[in-house]
C-alpha positions as CSV (number, residue, x, y, z in Angstrom):
1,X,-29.4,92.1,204.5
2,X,-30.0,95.6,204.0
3,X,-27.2,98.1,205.0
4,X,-28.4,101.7,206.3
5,X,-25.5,104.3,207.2
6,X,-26.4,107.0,209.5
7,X,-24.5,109.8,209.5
8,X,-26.1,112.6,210.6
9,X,-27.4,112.1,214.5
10,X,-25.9,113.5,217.1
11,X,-25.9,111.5,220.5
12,X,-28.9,113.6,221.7
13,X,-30.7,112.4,218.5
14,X,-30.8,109.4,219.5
15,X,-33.1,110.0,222.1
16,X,-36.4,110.3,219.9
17,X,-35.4,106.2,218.8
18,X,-35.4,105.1,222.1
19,X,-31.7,105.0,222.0
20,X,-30.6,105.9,225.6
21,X,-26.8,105.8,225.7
22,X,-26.0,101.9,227.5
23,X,-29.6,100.6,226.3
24,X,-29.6,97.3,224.2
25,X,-33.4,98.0,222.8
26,X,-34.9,101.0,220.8
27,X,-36.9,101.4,217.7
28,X,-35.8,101.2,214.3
29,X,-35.1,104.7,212.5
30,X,-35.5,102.8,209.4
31,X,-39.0,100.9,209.7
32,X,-40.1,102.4,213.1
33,X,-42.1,105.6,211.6
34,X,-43.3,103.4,208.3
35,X,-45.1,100.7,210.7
36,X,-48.7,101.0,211.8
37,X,-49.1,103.4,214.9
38,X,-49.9,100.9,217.6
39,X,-46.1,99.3,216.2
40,X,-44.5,102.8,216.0
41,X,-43.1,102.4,219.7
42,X,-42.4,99.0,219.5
43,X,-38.1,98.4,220.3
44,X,-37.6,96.3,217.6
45,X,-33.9,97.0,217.2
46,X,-31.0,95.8,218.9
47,X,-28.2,98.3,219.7
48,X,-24.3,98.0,220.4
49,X,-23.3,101.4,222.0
50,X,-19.3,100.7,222.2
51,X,-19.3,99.2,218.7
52,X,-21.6,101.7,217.5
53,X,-23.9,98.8,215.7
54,X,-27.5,98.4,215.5
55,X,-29.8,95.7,214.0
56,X,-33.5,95.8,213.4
57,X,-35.4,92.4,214.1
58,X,-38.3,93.5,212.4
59,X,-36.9,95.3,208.9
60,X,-33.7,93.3,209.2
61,X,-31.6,96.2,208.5
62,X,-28.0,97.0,210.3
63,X,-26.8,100.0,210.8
64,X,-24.1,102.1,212.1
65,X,-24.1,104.8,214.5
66,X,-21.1,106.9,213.4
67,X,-21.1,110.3,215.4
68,X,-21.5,107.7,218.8
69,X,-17.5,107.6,220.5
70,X,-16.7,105.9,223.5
71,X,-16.6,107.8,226.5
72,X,-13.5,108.5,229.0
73,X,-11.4,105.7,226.8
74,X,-9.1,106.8,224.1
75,X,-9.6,104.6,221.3
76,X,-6.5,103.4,219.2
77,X,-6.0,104.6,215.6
78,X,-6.0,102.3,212.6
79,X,-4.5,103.4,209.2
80,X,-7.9,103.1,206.9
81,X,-6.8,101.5,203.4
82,X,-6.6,103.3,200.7
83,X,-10.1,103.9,199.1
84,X,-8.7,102.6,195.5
85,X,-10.9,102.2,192.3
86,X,-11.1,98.1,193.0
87,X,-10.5,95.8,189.9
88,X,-12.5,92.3,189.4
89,X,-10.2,89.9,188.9
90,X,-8.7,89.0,185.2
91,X,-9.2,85.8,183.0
92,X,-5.8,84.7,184.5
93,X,-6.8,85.2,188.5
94,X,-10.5,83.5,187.4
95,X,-8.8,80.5,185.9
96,X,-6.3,80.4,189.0
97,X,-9.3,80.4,191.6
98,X,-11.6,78.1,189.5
99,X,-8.9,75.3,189.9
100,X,-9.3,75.7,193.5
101,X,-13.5,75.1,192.8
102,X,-13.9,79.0,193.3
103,X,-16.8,80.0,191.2
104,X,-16.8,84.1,189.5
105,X,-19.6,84.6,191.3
106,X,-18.7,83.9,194.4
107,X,-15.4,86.1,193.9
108,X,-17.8,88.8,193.0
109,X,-19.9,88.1,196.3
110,X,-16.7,88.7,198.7
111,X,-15.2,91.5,196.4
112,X,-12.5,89.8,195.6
113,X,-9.8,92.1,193.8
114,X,-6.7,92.2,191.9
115,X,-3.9,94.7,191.3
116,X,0.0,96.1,192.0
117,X,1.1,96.2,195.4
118,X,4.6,95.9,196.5
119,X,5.4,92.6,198.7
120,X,8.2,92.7,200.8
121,X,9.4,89.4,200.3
122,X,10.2,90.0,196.1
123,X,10.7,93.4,197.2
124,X,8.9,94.8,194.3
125,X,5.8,95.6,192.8
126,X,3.5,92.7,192.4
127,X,0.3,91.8,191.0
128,X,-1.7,90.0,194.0
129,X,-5.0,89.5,194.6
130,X,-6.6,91.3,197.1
131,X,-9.3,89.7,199.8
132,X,-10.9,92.9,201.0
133,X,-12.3,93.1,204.6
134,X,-15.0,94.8,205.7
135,X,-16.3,95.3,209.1
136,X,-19.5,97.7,209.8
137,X,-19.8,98.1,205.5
138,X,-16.1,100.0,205.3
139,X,-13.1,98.5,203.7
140,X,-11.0,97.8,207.3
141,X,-8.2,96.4,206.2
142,X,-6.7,93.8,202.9
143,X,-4.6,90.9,202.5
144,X,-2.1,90.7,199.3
145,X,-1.1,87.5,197.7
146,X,0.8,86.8,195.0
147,X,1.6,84.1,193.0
148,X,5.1,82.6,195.1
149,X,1.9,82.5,197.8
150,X,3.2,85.4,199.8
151,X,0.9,87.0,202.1
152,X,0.8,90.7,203.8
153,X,-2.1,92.8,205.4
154,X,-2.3,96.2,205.3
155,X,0.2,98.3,207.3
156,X,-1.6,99.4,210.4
157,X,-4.8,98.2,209.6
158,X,-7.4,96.9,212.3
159,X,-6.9,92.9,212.7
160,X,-10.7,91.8,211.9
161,X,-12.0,88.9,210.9
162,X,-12.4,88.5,207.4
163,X,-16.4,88.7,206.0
164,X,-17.5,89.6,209.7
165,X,-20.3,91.1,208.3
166,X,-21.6,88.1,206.8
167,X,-22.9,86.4,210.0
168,X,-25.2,89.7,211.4
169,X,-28.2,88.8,211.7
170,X,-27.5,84.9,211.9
171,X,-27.9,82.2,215.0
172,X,-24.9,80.5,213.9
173,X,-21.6,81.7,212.0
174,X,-18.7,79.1,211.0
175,X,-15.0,80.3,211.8
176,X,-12.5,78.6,209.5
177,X,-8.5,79.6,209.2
178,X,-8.0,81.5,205.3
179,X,-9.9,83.4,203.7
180,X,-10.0,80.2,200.9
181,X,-12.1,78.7,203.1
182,X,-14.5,81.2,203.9
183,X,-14.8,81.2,200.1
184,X,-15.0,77.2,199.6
185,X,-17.8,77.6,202.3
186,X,-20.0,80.5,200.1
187,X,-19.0,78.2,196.9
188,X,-21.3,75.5,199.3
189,X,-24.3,78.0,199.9
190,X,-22.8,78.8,203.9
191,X,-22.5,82.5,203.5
192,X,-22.2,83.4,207.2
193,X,-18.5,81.7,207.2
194,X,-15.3,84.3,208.2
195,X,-11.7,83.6,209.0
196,X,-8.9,84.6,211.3
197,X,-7.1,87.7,209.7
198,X,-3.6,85.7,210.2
199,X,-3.8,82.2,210.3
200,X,-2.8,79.9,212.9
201,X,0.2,79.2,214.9
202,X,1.7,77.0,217.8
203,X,1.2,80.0,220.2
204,X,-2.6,81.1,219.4
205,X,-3.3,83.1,222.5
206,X,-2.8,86.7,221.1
207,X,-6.0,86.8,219.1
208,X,-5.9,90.4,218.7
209,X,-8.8,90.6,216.4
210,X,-11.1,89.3,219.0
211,X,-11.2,92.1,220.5
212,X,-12.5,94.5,218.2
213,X,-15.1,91.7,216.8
214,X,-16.4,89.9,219.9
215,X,-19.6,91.5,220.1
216,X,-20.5,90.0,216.6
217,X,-20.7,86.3,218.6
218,X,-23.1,87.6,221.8
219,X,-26.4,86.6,219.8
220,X,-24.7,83.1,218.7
221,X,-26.7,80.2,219.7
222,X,-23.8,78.3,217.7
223,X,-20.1,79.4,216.4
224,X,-19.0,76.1,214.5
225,X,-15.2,76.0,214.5
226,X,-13.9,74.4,211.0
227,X,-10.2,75.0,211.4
228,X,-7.2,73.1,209.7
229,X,-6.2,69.7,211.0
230,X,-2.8,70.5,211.7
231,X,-1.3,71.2,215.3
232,X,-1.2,75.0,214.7
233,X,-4.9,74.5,213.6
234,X,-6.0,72.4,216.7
235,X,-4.2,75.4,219.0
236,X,-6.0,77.8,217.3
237,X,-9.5,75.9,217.9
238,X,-8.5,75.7,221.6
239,X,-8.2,79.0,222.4
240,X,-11.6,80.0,220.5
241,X,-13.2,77.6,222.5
242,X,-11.6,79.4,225.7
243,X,-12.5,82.8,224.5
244,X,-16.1,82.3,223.1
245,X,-17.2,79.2,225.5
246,X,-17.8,75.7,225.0
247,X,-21.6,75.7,225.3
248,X,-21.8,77.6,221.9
249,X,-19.0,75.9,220.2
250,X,-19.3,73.4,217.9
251,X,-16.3,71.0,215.7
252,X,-16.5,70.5,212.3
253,X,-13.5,68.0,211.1
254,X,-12.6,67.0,207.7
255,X,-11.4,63.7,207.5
256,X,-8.2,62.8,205.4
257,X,-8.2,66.8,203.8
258,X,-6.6,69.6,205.6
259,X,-9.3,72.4,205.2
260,X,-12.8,73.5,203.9
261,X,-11.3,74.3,200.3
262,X,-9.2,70.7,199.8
263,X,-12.4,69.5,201.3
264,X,-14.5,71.0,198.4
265,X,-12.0,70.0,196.0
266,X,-12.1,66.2,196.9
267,X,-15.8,65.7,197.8
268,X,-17.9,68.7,196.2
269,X,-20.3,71.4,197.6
270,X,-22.7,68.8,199.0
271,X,-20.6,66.8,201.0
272,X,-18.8,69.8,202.5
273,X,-22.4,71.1,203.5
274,X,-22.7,68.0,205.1
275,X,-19.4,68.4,207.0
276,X,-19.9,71.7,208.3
277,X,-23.9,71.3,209.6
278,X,-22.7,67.7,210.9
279,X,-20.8,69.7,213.1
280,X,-21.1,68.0,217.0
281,X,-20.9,70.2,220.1
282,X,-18.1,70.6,222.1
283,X,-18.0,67.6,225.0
284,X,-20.0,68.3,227.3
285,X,-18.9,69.7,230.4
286,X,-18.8,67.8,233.5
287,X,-19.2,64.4,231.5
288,X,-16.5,62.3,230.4
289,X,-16.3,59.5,229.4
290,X,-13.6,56.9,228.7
291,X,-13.1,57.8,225.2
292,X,-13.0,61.6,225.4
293,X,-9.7,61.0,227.5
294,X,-8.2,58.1,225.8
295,X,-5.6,60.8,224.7
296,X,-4.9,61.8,227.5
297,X,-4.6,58.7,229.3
298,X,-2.5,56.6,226.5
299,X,-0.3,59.5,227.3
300,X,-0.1,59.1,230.4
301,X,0.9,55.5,230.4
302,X,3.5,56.8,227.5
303,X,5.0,59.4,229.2
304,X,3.7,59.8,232.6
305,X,2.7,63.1,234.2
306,X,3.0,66.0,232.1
307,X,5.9,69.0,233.0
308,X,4.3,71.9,235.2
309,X,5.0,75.4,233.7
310,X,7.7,77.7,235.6
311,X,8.7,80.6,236.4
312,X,12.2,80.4,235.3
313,X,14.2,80.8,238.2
314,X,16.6,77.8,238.8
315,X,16.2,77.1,242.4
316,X,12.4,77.8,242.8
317,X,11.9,75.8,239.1
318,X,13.4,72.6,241.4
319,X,11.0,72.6,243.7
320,X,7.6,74.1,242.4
321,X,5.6,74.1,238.7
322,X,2.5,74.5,237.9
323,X,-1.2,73.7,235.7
324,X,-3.1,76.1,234.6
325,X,-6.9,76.0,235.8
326,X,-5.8,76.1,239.4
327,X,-5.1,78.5,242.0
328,X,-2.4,79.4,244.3
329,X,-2.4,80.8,247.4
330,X,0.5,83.3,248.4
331,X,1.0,84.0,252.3
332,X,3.3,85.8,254.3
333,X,3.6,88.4,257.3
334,X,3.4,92.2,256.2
335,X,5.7,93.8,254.1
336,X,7.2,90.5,253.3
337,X,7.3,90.9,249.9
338,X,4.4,88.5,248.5
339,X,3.3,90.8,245.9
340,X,6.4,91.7,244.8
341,X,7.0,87.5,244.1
342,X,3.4,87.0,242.6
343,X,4.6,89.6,240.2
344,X,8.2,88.1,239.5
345,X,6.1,84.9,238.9
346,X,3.6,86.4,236.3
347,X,7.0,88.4,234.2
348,X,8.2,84.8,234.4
349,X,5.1,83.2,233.0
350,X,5.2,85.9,230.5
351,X,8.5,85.4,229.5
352,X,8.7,81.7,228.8
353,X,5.3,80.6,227.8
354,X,3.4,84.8,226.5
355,X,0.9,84.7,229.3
356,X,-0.9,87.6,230.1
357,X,-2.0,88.9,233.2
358,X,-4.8,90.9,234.8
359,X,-4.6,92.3,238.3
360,X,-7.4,92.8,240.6
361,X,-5.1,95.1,243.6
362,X,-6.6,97.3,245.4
363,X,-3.8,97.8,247.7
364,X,-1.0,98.2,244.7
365,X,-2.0,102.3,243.9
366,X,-1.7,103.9,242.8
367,X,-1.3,101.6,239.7
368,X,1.4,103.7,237.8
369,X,3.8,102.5,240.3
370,X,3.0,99.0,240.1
371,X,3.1,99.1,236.4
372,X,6.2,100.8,236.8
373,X,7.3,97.4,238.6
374,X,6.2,95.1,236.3
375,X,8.4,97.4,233.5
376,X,11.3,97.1,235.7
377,X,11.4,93.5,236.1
378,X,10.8,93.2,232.2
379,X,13.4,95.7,231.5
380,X,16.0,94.0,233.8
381,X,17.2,97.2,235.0
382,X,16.1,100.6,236.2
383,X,14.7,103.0,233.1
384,X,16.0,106.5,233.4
385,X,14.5,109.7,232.2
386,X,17.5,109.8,229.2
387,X,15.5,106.1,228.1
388,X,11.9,107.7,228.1
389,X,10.6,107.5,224.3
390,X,13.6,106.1,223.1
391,X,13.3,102.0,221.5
392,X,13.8,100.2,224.5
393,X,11.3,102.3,226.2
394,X,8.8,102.0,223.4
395,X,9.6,97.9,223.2
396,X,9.2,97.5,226.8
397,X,6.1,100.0,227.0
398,X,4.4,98.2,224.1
399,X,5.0,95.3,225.6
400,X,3.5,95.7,229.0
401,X,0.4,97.5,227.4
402,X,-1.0,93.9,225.8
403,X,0.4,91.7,228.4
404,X,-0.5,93.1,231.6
405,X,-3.9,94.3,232.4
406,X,-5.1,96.5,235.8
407,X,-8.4,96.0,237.3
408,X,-9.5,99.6,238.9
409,X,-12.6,99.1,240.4
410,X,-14.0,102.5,243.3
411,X,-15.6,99.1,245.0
412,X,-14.0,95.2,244.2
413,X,-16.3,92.9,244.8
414,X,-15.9,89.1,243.9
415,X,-18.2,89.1,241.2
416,X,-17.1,92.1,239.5
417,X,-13.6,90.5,239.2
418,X,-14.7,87.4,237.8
419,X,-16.6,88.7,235.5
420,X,-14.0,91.5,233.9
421,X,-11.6,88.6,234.0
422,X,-13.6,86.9,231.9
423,X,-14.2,89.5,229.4
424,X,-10.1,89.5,229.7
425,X,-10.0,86.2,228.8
426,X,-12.4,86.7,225.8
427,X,-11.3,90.1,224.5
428,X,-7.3,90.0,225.3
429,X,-6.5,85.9,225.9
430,X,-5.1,86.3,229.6
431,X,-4.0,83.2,231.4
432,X,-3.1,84.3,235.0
433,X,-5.6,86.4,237.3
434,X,-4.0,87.9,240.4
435,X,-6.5,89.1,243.2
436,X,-4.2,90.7,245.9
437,X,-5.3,90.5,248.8
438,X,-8.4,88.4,249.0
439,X,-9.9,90.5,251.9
440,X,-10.4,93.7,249.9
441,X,-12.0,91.8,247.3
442,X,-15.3,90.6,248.9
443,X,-17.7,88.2,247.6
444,X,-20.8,90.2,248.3
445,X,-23.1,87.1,247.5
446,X,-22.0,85.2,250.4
447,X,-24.1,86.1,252.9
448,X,-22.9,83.0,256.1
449,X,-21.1,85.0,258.9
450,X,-19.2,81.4,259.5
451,X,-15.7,82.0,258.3
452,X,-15.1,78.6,257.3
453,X,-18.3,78.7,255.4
454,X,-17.7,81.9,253.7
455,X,-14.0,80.7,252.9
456,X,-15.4,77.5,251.2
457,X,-17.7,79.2,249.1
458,X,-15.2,82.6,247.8
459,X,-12.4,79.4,247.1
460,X,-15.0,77.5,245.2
461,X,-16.1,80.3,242.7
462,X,-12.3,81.2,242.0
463,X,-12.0,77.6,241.4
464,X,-15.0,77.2,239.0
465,X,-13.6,80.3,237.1
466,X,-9.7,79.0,236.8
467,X,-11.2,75.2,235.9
468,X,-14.0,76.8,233.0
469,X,-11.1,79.5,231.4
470,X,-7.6,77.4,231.9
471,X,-6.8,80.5,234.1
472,X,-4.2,80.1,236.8
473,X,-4.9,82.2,239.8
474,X,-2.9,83.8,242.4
475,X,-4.8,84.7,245.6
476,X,-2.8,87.1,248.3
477,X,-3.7,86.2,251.8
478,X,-2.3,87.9,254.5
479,X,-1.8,86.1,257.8
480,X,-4.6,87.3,260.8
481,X,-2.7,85.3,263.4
482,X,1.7,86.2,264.3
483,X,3.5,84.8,267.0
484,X,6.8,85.2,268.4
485,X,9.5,82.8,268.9
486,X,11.4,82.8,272.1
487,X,14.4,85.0,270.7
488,X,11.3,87.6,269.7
489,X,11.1,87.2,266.2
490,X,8.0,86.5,264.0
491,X,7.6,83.1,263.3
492,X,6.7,81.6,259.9
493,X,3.0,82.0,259.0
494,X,1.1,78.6,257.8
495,X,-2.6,78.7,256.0
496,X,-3.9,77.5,259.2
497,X,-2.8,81.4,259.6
498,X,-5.7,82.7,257.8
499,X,-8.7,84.0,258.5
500,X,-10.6,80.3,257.5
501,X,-7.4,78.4,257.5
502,X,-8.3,74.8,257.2
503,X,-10.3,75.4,254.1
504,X,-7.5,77.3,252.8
505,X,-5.3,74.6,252.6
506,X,-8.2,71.8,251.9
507,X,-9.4,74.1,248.9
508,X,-5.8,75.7,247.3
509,X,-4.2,73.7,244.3
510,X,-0.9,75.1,246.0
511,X,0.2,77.1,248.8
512,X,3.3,79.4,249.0
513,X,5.2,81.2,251.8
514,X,7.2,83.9,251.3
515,X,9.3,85.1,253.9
516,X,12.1,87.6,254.8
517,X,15.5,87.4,256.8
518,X,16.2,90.7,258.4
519,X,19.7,89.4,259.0
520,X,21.1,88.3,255.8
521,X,18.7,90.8,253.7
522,X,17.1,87.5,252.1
523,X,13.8,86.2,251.1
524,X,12.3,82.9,250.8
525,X,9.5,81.1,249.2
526,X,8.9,77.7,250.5
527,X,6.0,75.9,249.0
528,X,3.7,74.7,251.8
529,X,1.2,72.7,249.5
530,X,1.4,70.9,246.0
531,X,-1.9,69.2,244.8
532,X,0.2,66.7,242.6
533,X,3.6,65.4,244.0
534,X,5.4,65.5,240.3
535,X,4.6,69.4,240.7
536,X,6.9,70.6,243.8
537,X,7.5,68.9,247.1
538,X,6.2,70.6,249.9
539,X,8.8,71.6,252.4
540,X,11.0,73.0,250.1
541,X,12.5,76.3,249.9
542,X,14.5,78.6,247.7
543,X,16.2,81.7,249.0
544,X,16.7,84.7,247.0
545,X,18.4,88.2,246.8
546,X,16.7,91.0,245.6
547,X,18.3,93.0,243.3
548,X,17.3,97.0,243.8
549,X,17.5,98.0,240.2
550,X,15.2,95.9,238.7
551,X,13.6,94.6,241.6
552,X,14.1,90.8,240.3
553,X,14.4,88.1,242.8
554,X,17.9,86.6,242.6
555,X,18.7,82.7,243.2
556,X,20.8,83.0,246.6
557,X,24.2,82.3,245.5
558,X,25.1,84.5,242.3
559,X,24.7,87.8,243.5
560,X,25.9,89.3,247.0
561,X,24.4,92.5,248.5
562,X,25.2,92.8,251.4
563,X,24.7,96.5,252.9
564,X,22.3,97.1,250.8
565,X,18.8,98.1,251.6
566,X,15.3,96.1,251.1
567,X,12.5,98.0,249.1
568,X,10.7,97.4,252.3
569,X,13.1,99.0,254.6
């Protein structure tokens, strides 16, 4: 593959390629002006304006477009590693790696180094080897190892994968979990083979890294996941499937051997060749059969149902849990403080299980103040101008950045939220999607003016997109229907409140009321639909205080504040 860095056009350069700013296709200014004249105009190259990256079909050069930046977004800065006079690796480092059926040559394909570096674990100056990664042909980033088999990246380097480079220009690419295997996988003639910067672990949803490299996978017919067999390994495999899509993903497995490189150790190049293009799809979706499930269901008659996820508070945990892949809907009269719950519920999520959350609101603006509420509730407390830049703030700020995600959209349509969710899901792992309130985010494809009908089909797609991402939802609905009791008060709103009611609660996984007492300066949430009994019991309710300074919700009994006013009041 040939590499072509182009340094020297400006934006309006561009132009005379064909390379309109947001356009995919353009000619080649590498082959383009060398082809016959009837070819000259042909767009032949692919471009990738927010990556700056362009490939030529024809030539099969890449390139990159370095004077192209990102409009109207600030981009974050990475520290670039040190651009060091790189040293092959010694008689002692070759030995080392040919035990592990590492060839020199394929340590001189991948630029495999050695050299001092300082490891924080001996707390001196080691020598380590040195698995250099490069993204776009610069060195982004290194891992260190030495020989005790410590590890460290470089200090504020970009997260990529490592050898992303390698798979340009390929249908398929193999993602494994070291950079060991990648090089087990080139020892076995796969060259298009890269690994997770930072190995696996239990809790695989921050996959940082995908970011910055997902538009390396868009012209994938097939990303064949070849991860370790452990538990870690299997989350880690989940959560690529989620991000990148079952219908490209493929399993490779390797038997009695925990990875690609014990793999090529046991059975040789050949047999792991075999392994990795033996690879079978992903099951497909909407057909199971018996065997796919026998997990799950020799589990079942084990342990019975599995424990919904809560929010962690006590007296709402008692009656209500949840799956992910569903969708709950959140009523209640005006002012009644659903959204404030829907966000206590997402900092709860957060908080025992590191979801993240993206909000489609257009009725919480202007969004600095509802990000200030989702701080508060983090922070436990009110921040004050004295905490502004100090550590707390910075944690806390930090914090909210990569787990909570705003939707601002001039017009919200249906669509347009489903599909920036899912680029959430792909680009920054988020497993809860909040659309508050449904009717300010229409679904413009619907085109029935029967309620019911239109209802039926705006649940369904929110469905289909919890169900194909593992996302759980939260849809705001505000009552259209309030009636009085005899003493003059509002009573309780039901779904049969909504505009659409009885497919409301026909369609919802789970509904929730949430409710105020003027009196006693109280709020309720009492669950008015579970789809599975071992996940709440519908009836119930659990009362709360709300605390001013944070603006948590309070279980009823510890905390008494009485005189003091409601943020609605």
């Amino acid at each position: 593959m040939q590499t072509t860095e182009i340094n020297g056009f400006a934006i309006e350069d561009f132009n005379v390629h064909g390379l309109e700013e947001g356009k995919k296709q353009g000619t080649c200014p590498v082959c383009s002006h060398n082809r016959k004249p009837k070819n000259q105009k042909a767009k032949c190259a692919s471009y990738d304006w927010e990556r700056g990256l362009g490939t030529c079909h024809n030539c099969n050069s890449s390139f990159q477009l370095h004077t192209y930046k990102r409009k109207g977004k600030a981009e974050k800065v990475y520290v670039k590693p040190e651009k060091i006079l790189m040293r092959a690796p010694g008689s002692k480092v070759e030995e080392w790696f040919n035990t592990r059926g590492i060839s020199k040559q394929t340590l001189s394909d991948l630029k495999i180094t050695e050299g001092p570096e300082w490891m924080p674990q001996t707390g001196k100056s080691e020598n380590v080897i040195k698995f250099n990664y490069f993204m776009g042909g610069e060195l982004t980033n290194v891992k260190y190892r030495d020989g005790r088999k410590n590890f460290k990246l470089y200090k504020g380097a970009e997260k990529v994968f490592y050898n992303i480079d390698s798979i340009v220009g390929f249908e398929y690419c193999v993602i494994v979990e070291g950079e060991m295997d990648v090089l087990a996988l080139h020892e076995a003639g796969i060259t298009n083979a890269i690994s997770v910067p930072n190995g696996a672990t239990l809790n695989s949803n921050n996959l940082d890294y995908l970011d910055s490299c997902i538009d390396y996978f868009e012209d994938k017919e097939k990303i064949i996941l070849a991860v370790d067999s452990d538990e870690a390994g299997q989350a880690l495999q989940t959560e690529l499937i989620r991000r990148l899509g079952s219908e490209v993903c493929y399993i490779s497995t390797f038997d009695d051997c925990k990875d690609a490189n014990e793999y090529l150790l046991k059975y040789g190049a050949d047999k792991l060749t075999e392994r990795i293009t033996g690879a079978k799809p992903v099951p497909l979706e909407n057909v199971t059969t018996f065997r796919d499930i026998e997990d799950e269901i020799t589990d079942f008659v084990r342990n019975g149902f599995k424990k919904g996820f809560q929010v962690g508070l006590s007296n709402f945990d008692e009656i209500f849990s949840t799956y992910t892949g569903q969708f709950i809907t959140v009523t209640g009269i005006p002012s009644s403080g659903k959204s404030d719950f829907v966000d206590q519920m997402v900092v709860g999520y957060n908080a025992n299980y590191g979801w993240k959350t993206a909000f489609a609101s257009p009725e919480n603006v202007p969004t600095y103040l509802h990000a200030h509420k989702l701080m508060r509730k983090t922070w436990q407390g009110m921040p004050t101008r004295e905490d502004i830049g100090g550590d707390r703030w910075n944690q806390i700020a930090d914090h909210c950045n990569s787990n909570y995600f705003h939707i601002d959209m001039e017009r919200y349509t249906l669509e347009s939220v489903l599909k920036k969710a899912a680029e959430l899901v792909k680009r920054k792992g988020i497993k809860c999607l909040v659309i508050d309130p449904f009717n300010k985010v229409r679904d413009v494809d619907c085109k029935t003016e029967d309620v019911n009908r239109y209802t039926m089909e705006y649940l369904s797609k929110i469905e289909i997109f919890a169900k194909k991402y593992d996302v759980l939802v939260f849809i705001v609905a505000h009552p259209t229907k309030m009636y009085k009791d005899k003493d003059g008060k509002i009573e309780e709103p039901t779904m049969y409140n909504i505009k659409g009611g009885g497919e409301w609660y026909d369609a919802s996984y789970h509904g929730l009321l949430v409710h105020r007492d003027y009196e006693n300066k109280t709020v309720k949430c009492k669950v008015l639909k579970v789809k599975f009994q071992n996940l709440g019991e519908n009836g119930a309710e659990a009362h709360f205080k709300w605390e001013p300074k944070s603006g948590c919700f309070i279980p009823h009994e510890p905390v008494d504040l009485d005189g003091q006013s409601m943020p609605w009041e």
